[in-house]
C-alpha positions, -999 to 999 in steps of 0.1 A, spaced: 438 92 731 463 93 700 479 125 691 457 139 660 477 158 632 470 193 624 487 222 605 488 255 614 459 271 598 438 239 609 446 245 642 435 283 639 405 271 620 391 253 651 398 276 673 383 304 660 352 279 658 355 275 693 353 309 694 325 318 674 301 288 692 312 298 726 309 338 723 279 342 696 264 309 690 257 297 726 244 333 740 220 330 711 208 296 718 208 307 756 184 338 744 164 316 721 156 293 752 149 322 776 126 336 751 108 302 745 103 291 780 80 330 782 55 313 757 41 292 783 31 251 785 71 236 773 57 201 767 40 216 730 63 244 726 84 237 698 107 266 695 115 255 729 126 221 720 143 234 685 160 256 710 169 228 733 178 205 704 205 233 688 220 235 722 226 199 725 242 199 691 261 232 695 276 218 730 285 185 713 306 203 687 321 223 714 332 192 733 346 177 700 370 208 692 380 212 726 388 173 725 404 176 694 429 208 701 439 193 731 449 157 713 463 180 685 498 177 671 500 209 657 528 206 623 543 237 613 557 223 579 570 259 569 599 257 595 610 224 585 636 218 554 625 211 523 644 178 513 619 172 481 602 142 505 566 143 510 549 146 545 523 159 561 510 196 554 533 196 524 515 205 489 524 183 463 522 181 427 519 152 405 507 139 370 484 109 359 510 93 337 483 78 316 464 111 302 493 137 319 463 157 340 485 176 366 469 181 402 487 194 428 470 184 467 476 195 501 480 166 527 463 178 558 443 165 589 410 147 590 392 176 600 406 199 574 404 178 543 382 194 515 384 171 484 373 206 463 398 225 473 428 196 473 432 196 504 435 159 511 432 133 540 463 121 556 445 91 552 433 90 524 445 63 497 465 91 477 484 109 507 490 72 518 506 63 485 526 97 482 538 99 517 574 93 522 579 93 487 598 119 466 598 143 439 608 122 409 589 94 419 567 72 398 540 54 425 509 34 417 478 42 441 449 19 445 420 45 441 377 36 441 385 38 401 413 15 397 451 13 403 462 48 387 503 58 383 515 93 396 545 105 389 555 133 418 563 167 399 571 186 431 573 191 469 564 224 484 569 227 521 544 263 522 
């Protein structure tokens, strides 16, 4: 499996949700089950299935994190030099050239992007369009809304 990108704190992220499912979510579900099964006939008990159907979900996410951490190429982007060249995990800040809105994004992993709070897709078509570029740079991204012109303002490596 390919090596999945990750900062820091999205790293932490998933593994205190690891944590959480394992140690509070799963005893619950176990409990709910238990509990359940005392009600009598299973085939028309449907806190049973309910039951049954949250622990198939909440296992499935379990196997997905674990998956994911252990494919995970943690970036610490805070120990690395700030040479004004945008990369992953950086936070960079740009302007729309045509009405001068300034936005500053974070470029993080798939599973920590969060359009509302910046935090953008490596993937993404603006992280694609800004990565590798630098601050001082005028670049033209293809976006759902047309071709729009950024120029980079600056390059935080936080």
């Amino acid at each position: 499996m390919q090596a999945i990108p990750m900062t820091l704190r999205g790293a932490e992220k998933l593994r205190e949700e690891l944590d959480f499912l394992k140690s509070v979510r799963r005893p619950e579900i176990i409990a709910a089950i238990a509990d359940a099964r005392e009600h009598g006939d299973l085939k028309e008990n449907a806190e049973y299935h309910a039951a049954r159907e949250q622990q198939g979900f909440c296992e499935g996410r379990i196997k997905d994190i674990e998956a994911k951490l252990s494919n995970a190429q943690v970036i610490d982007i805070s120990k690395m030099p700030n040479n004004g060249r945008v990369i992953f995990g950086c936070t960079v800040t740009v302007v729309n050239v045509d009405n001068d809105e300034e936005v500053s994004y974070r470029i993080v992993g798939d599973d920590e992007a969060d359009f509302k709070q910046n935090l953008i897709s490596v993937n993404s078509p603006i992280a694609r369009g800004l990565v590798a570029k630098e601050q001082g740079d005028v670049v033209t991204i293809r976006t759902p809304g047309g071709e729009v012109e950024f120029e980079i303002l600056k390059v935080d490596y936080l």
